[in-house]
OpenMM code with the backbone's topology and positions (N, CA, C; nanometers):
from openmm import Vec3, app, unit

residues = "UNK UNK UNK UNK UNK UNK UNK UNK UNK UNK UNK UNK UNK UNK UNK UNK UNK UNK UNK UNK UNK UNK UNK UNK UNK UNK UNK UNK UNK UNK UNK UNK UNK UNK UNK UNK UNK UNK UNK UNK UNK UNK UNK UNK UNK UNK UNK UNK UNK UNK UNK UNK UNK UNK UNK UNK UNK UNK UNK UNK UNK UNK UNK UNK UNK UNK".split()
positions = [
    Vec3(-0.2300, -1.3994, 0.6210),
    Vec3(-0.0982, -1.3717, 0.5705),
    Vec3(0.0019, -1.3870, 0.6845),
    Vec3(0.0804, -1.4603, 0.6515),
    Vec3(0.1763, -1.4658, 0.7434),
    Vec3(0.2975, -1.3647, 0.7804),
    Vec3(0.3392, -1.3409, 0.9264),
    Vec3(0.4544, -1.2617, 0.8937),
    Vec3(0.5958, -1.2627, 0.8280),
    Vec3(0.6509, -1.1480, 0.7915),
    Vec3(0.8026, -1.1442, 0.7359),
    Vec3(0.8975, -1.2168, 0.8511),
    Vec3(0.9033, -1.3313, 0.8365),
    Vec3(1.0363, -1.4327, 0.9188),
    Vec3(1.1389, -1.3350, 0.8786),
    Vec3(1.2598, -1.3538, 0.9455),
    Vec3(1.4182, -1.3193, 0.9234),
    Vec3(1.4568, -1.3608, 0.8173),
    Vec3(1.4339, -1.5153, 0.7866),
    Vec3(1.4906, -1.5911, 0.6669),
    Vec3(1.4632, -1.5133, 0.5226),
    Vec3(1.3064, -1.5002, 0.5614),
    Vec3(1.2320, -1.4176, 0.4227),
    Vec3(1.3457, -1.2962, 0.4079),
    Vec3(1.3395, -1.2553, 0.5317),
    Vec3(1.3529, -1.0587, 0.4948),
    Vec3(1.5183, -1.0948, 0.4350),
    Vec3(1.6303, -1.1905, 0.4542),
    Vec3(1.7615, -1.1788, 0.4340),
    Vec3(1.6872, -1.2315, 0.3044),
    Vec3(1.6471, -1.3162, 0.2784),
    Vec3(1.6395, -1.3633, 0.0809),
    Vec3(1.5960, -1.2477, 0.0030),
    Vec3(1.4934, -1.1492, 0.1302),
    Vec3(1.4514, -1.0655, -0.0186),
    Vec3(1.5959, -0.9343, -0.0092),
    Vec3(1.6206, -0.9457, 0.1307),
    Vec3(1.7054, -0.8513, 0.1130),
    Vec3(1.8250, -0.8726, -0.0377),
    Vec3(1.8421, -0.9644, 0.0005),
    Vec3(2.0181, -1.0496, -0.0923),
    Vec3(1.9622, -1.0487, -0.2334),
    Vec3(1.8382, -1.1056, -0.2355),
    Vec3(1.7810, -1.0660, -0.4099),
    Vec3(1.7399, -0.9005, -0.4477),
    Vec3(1.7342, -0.7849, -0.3392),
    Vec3(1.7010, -0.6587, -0.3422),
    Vec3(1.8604, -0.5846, -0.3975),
    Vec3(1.9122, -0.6473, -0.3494),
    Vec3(2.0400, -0.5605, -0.3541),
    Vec3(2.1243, -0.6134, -0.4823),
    Vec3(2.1205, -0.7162, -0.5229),
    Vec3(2.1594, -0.7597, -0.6240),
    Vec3(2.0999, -0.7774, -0.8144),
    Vec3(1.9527, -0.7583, -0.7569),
    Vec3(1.8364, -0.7529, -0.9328),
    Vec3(1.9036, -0.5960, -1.0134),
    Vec3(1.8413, -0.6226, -1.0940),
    Vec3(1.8940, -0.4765, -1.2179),
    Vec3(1.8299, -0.3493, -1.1643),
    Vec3(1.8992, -0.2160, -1.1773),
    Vec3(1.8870, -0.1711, -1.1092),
    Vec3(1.7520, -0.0469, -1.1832),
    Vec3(1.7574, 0.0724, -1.1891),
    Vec3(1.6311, 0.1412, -1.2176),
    Vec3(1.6678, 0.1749, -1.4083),
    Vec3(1.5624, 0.2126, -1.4659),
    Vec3(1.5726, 0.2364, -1.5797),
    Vec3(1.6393, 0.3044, -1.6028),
    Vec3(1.6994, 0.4204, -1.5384),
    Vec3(1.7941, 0.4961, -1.5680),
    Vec3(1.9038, 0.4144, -1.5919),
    Vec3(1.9820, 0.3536, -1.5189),
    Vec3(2.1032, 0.2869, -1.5093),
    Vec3(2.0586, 0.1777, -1.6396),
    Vec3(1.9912, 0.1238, -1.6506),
    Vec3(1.9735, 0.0228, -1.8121),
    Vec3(1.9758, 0.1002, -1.9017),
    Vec3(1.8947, 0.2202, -1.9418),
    Vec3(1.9136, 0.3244, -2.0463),
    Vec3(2.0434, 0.3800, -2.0674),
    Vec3(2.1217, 0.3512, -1.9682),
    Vec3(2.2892, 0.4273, -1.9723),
    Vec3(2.3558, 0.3056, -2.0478),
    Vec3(2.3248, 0.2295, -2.0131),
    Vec3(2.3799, 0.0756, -2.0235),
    Vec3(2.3622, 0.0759, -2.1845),
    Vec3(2.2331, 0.0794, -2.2208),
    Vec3(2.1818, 0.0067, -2.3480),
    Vec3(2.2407, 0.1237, -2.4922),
    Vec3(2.2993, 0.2783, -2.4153),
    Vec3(2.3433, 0.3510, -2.5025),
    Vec3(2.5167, 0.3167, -2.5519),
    Vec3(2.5415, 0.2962, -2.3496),
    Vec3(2.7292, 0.2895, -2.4627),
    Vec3(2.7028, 0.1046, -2.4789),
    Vec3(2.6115, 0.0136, -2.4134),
    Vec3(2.6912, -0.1189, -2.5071),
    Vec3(2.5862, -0.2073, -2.6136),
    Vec3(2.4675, -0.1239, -2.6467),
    Vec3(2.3705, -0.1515, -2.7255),
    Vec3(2.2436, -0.2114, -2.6400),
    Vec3(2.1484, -0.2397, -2.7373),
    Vec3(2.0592, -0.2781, -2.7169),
    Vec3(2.0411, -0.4247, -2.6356),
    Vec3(2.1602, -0.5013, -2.7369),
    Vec3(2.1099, -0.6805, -2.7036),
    Vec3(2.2027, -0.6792, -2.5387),
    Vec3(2.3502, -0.6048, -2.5552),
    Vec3(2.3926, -0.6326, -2.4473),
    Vec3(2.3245, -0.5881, -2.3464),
    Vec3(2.2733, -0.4311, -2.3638),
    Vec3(2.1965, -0.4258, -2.2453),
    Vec3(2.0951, -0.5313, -2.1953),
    Vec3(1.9937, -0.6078, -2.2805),
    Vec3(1.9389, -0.7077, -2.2450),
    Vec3(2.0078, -0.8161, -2.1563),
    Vec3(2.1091, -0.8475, -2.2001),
    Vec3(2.2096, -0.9612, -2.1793),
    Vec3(2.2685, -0.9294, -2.0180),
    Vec3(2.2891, -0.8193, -2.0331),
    Vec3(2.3509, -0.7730, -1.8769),
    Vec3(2.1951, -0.7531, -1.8272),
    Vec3(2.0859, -0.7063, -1.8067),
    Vec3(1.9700, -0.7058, -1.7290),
    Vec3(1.9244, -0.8544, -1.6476),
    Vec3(1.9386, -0.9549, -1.8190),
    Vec3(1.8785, -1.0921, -1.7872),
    Vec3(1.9850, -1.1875, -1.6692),
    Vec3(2.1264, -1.1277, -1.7113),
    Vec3(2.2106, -1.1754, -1.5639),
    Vec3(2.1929, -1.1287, -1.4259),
    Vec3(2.1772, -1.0066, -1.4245),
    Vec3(2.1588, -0.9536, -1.3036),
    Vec3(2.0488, -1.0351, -1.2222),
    Vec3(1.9439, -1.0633, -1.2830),
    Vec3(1.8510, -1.1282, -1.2726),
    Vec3(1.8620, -1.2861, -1.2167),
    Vec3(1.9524, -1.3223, -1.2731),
    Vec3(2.0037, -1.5140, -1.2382),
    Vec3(2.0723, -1.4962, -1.1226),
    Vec3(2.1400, -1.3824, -1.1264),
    Vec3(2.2481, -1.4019, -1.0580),
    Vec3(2.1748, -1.3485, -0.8839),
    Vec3(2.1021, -1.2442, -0.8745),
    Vec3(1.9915, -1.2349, -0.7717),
    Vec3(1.8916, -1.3301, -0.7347),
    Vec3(1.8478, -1.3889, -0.8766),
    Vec3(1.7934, -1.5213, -0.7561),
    Vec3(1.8529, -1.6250, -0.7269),
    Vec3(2.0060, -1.6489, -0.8014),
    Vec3(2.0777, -1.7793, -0.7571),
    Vec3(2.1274, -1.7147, -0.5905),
    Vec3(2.1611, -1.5651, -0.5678),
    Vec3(2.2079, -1.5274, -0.4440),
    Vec3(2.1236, -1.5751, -0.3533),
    Vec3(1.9887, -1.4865, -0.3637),
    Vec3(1.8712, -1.5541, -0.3009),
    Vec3(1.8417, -1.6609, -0.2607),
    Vec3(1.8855, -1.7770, -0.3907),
    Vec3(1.8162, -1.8813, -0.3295),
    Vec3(1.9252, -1.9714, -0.2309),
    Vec3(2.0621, -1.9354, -0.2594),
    Vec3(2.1743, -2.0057, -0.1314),
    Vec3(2.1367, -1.9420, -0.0034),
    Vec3(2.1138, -1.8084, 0.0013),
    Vec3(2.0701, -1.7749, 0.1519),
    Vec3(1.9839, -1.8705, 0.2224),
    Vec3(1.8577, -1.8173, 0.1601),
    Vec3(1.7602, -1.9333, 0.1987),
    Vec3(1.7701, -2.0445, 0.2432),
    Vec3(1.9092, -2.1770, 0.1456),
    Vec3(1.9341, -2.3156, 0.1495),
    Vec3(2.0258, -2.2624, 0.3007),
    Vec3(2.0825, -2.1712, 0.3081),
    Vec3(2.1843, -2.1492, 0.4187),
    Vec3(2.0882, -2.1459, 0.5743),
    Vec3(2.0383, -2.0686, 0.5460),
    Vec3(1.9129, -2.0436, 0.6533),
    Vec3(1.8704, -2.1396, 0.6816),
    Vec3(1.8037, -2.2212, 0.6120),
    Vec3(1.7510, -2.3348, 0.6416),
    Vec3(1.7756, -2.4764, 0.6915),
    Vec3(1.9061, -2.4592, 0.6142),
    Vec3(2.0530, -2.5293, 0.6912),
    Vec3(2.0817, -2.5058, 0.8191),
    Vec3(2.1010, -2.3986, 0.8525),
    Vec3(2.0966, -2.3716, 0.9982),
    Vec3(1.9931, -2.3416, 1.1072),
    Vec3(1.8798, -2.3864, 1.0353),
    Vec3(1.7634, -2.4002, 1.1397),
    Vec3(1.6643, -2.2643, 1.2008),
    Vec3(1.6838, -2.1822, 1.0899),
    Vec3(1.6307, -2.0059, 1.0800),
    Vec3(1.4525, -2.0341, 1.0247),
    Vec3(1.4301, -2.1674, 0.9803),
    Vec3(1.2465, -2.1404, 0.9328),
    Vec3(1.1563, -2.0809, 1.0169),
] * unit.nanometer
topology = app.Topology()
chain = topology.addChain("A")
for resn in residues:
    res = topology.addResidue(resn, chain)
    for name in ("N", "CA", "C"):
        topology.addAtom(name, app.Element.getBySymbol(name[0]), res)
C-alpha cells in the first residue's frame, strides 16, 4: 500500500468537506423540503464534491505535486 501523497490528502480533503453531510442534517432536510428534494439536494452535494475533487487533483497535477 502506498503512502497518503499531499495530492491524495488535498482531493480527499476538498471531497471531505464538501459530500452530504451526517443523517441528521438530511433528516432535517427531507422534513421541511420533502422526501425527493431531500434526495435531489444529497445527489448534488455529491457531484459537486467529486467535481471539487477532481479539479484539485487536475490542479495538482498540473503543477507537478504526483
Amino acid at each position: 500500500m502506498s503512502p497518503l501523497t499531499p495530492l491524495a490528502a488535498a482531493t480527499m480533503l476538498a471531497f471531505s468537506l464538501l459530500y452530504t453531510p451526517c443523517v441528521a442534517a438530511i433528516a432535517s432536510g427531507r422534513r421541511e423540503l420533502g422526501g425527493r428534494w431531500a434526495l435531489l439536494v444529497v445527489a448534488e452535494q455529491c457531484v459537486i464534491a467529486w467535481l471539487a475533487a477532481f479539479v484539485v487533483r487536475i490542479i495538482g497535477l498540473l503543477l507537478g505535486m504526483a
